[in-house]
N, C-alpha and C positions, 0 to 999 in steps of 0.2 A: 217807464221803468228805465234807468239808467243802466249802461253797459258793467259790467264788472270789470276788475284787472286782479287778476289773480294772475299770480307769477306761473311764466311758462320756463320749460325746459327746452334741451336743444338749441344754445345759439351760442353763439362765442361773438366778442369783442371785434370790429375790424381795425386800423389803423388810423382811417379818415375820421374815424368818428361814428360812422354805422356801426350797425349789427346785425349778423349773417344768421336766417334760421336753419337749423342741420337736419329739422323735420324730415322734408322732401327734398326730390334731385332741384326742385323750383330754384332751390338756394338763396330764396328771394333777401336781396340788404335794404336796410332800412336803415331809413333815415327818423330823428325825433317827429313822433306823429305818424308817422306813415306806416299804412299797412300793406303785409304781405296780399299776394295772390288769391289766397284763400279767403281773406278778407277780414277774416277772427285773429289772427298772432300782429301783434302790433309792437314796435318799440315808443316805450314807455318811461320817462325816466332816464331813460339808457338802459333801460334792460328788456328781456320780450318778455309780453303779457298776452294770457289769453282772455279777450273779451267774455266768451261765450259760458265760460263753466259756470257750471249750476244753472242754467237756463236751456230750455227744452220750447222746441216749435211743438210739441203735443207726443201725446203716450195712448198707445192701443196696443189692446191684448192680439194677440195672432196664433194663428194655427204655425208652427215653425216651418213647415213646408213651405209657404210662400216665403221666404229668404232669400234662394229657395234651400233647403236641407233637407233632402231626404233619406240620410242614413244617422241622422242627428236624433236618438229619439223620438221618433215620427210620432205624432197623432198628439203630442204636447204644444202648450202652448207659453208665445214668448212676450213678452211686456218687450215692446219697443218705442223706440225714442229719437231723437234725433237734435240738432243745432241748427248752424245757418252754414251758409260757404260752403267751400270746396276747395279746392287743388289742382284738380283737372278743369278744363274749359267745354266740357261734351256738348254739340251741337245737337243732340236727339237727348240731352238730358230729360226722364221722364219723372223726375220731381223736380224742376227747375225751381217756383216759385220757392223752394225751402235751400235749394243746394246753392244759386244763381242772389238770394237774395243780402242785399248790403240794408237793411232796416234789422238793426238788432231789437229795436223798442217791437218786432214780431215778436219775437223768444216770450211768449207771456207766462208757461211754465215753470217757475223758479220750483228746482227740487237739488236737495244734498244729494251725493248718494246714499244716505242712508234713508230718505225718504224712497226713492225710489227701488231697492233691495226690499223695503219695506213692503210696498205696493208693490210689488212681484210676488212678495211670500202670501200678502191678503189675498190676490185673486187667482193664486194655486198655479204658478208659473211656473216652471221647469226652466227657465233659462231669460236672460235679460238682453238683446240685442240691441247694437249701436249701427242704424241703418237711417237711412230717407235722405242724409249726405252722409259724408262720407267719416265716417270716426279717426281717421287718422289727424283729419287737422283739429281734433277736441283731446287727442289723445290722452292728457294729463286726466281731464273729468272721465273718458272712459274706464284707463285704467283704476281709479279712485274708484269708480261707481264695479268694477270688475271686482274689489276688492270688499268692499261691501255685501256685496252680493254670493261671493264663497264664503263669506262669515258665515252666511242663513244657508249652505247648502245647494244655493243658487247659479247657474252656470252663464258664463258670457260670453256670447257671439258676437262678431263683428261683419259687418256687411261692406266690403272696402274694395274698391279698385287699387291695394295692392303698393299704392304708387307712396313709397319712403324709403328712408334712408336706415341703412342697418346697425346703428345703437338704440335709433328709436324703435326699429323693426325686433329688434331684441326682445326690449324692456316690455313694447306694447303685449305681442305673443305670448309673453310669459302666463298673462293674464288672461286669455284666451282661453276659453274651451273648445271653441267650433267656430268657424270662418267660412263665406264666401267668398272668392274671389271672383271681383270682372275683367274676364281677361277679354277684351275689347275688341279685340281680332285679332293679325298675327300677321301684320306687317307696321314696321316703325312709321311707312309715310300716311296711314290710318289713325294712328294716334297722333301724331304730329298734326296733320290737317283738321282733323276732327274731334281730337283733343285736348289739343296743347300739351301733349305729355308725351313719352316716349316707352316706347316698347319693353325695352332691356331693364329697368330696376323693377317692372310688372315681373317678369318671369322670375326674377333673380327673388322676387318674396316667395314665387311659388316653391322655387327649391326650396329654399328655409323652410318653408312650411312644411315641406316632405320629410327632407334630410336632417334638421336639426333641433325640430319645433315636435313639442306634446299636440298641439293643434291639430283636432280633427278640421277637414279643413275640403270643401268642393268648391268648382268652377261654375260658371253663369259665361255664356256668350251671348248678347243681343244680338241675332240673323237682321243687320239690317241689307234688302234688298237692292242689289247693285254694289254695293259700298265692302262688306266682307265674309259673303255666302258663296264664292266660288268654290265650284270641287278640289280646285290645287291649293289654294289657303287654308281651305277646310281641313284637306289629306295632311297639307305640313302643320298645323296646329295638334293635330290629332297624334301626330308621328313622334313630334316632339313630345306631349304628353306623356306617351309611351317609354319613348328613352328615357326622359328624366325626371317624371312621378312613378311612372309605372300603370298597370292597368287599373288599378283599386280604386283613383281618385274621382267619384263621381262628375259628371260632366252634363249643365243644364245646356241645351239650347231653346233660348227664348224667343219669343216674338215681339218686333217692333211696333210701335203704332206713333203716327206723326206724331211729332210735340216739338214745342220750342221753335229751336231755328231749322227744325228738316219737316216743318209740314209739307212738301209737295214730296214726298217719299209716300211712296203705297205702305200699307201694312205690311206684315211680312205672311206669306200665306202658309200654313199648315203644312201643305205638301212640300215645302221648303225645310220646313223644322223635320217630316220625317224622313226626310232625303240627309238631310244631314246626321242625321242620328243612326243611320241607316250608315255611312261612311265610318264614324266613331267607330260603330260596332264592329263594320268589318278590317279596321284596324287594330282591334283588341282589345278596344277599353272593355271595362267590364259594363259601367252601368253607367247608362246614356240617356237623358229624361228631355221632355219636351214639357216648353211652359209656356203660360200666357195662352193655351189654346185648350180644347177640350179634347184630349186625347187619352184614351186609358188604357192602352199598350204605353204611351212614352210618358205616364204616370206612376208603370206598375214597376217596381223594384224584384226582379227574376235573379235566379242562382244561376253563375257565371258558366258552371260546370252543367248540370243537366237541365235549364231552363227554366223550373219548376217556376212559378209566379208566388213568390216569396210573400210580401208586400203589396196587396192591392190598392189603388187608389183611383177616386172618381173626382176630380179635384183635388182639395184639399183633404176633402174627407177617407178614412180607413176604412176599405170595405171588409179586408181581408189581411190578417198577420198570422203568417205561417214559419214564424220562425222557433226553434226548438229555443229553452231556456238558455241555453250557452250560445244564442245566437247564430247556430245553424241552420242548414234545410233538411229538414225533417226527411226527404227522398233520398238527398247522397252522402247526407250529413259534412257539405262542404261550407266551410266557415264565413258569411258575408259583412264585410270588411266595413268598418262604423261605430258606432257608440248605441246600442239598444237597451231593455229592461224586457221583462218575463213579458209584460203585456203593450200593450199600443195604447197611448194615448187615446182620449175620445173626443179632445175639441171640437175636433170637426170643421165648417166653414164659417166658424161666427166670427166674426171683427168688433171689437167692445172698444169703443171709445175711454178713456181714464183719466178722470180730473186728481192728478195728486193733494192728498192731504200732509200738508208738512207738520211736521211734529213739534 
């Protein structure tokens, strides 16, 4: 199957004769033929094209928790999806083969977004996620397929390390109902080295998301060991959340496991995830989760104020939802900060494969 060129946004003209993408800080110019960074925005013509839209590396239903989102509607499930490339360079990427890969003739998927809106409303989906790379560099098919998909009532999340540029950062958010953010560590020479990307337009999405954006919207850190699990990176990642999200905005720490180019890295172990969550907490965040391990204190969602266990969970799965219709806690009746319904979802831990039917 042949590449698409469906016209991309974001570039302006250079003077030599390139053209400059305004996507990400990447900036990448091109020249006729040549592709950016990411690997998908190409100039074309003389103009930038995105290879990828309307083509999908594959579609499975998910519990919305593993995102991971757990004040997002919990116990519903998300039809997700994903392209090729990336943006950033992550040396522990743990979907490389989809994020890392330059074979478009992979993408064997071909779906509109109206096919894919469609196959979210068939298998009783609550929301459609752009995850497994990174949605920023498909942005145009995201948004399109976001659009789609609030036709039928249907909401969109994005799974994105954050890393763009603010007209695109605008446009894309608009579209958004709920967002992960990977915020990678919390120093520039971590991303730089282990990234190729840089710290400062990470944070400066998270403000947006706070300060100026509808976007319900949590964090994800991957604890990799040695690299940015120190208690003083930890304490200043944590500190900063507090000054400029505040304590509301959920905050995952996950666990590593080799892949790619860091397989001589250990796992990351358990007691690491609740040492850190353990520091979150006594900095004030409110609600500090533990992922990638089998933990059901750093799965359970508790009221900030009298600790009541809100939100049970044993993985994926809902043992226990104890929140009042107006989304309170039934003990002090203090308000927990999110997007919920009268009831919890009941997906549970299935993972369902989905072959789209196009219309």
């Amino acid at each position: 199957m042949s590449e698409v060129s469906y016209p991309g946004r974001y570039w302006h003209k250079l003077e030599d004769g390139r053209i400059q993408c305004d996507l990400c800080p990447r900036d990448c110019k091109l020249h006729e033929g040549q592709r950016g960074a990411c690997f998908v925005r190409k100039m074309e013509g003389g103009r930038m094209i995105l290879t990828t839209y309307g083509r999908s590396s594959g579609f499975c239903v998910d519990p919305i928790e593993k995102k991971p989102l757990s004040h997002f509607y919990p116990g519903t499930s998300v039809l997700s999806f994903g392209t090729a490339g990336c943006n950033l360079a992550c040396k522990f990427c743990q979907n490389w083969d989809i994020s890392k890969s330059r074979e478009v003739d992979r993408l064997n998927d071909e779906a509109s977004p109206e096919d894919i809106a469609r196959a979210a409303e068939q298998y009783g989906c609550k929301s459609v996620a752009f995850t497994y790379n990174d949605p920023v560099i498909f942005a145009e098919y995201a948004m399109d397929v976001a659009d789609a998909c609030h036709a039928r009532g249907i909401q969109a999340v994005a799974v994105t390390a954050g890393y763009m540029h603010d007209t695109a950062r605008r446009d894309f958010y608009a579209r958004m109902d709920a967002a992960n953010v990977d915020l990678k560590a919390f120093t520039d020479e971590f991303y730089y080295k282990v990234t190729g990307a840089h710290l400062a337009p990470v944070l400066e999405t998270l403000k947006y998301l706070k300060h100026e954006a509808k976007t319900w919207f949590e964090i994800t850190t991957l604890l990799i060991p040695g690299y940015n699990d120190s208690d003083a990176e930890l304490a200043r990642m944590c500190e900063w959340i507090m000054q400029h999200l505040g304590p509301d905005v959920p905050l995952h720490f996950s666990a590593f496991h080799p892949d790619y180019k860091m397989l001589d890295v250990p796992p990351t172990p358990a007691a690491t995830l609740k040492h850190a969550r353990r520091i979150a907490l006594n900095t004030g965040l409110r609600y500090v989760y533990t992922g990638n391990v089998h933990d059901r204190e750093g799965d359970t969602t508790f009221c900030h104020a009298c600790r009541a266990p809100l939100i049970v969970r044993d993985w994926y799965e809902i043992l226990e939802y104890r929140l009042t219709p107006q989304g309170r806690c039934p003990a002090c009746d203090t308000s927990l900060a999110g997007r919920f319904e009268t009831e919890a979802g009941h997906f549970g831990r299935q993972r369902i494969p989905v072959v789209l039917h196009r219309a």
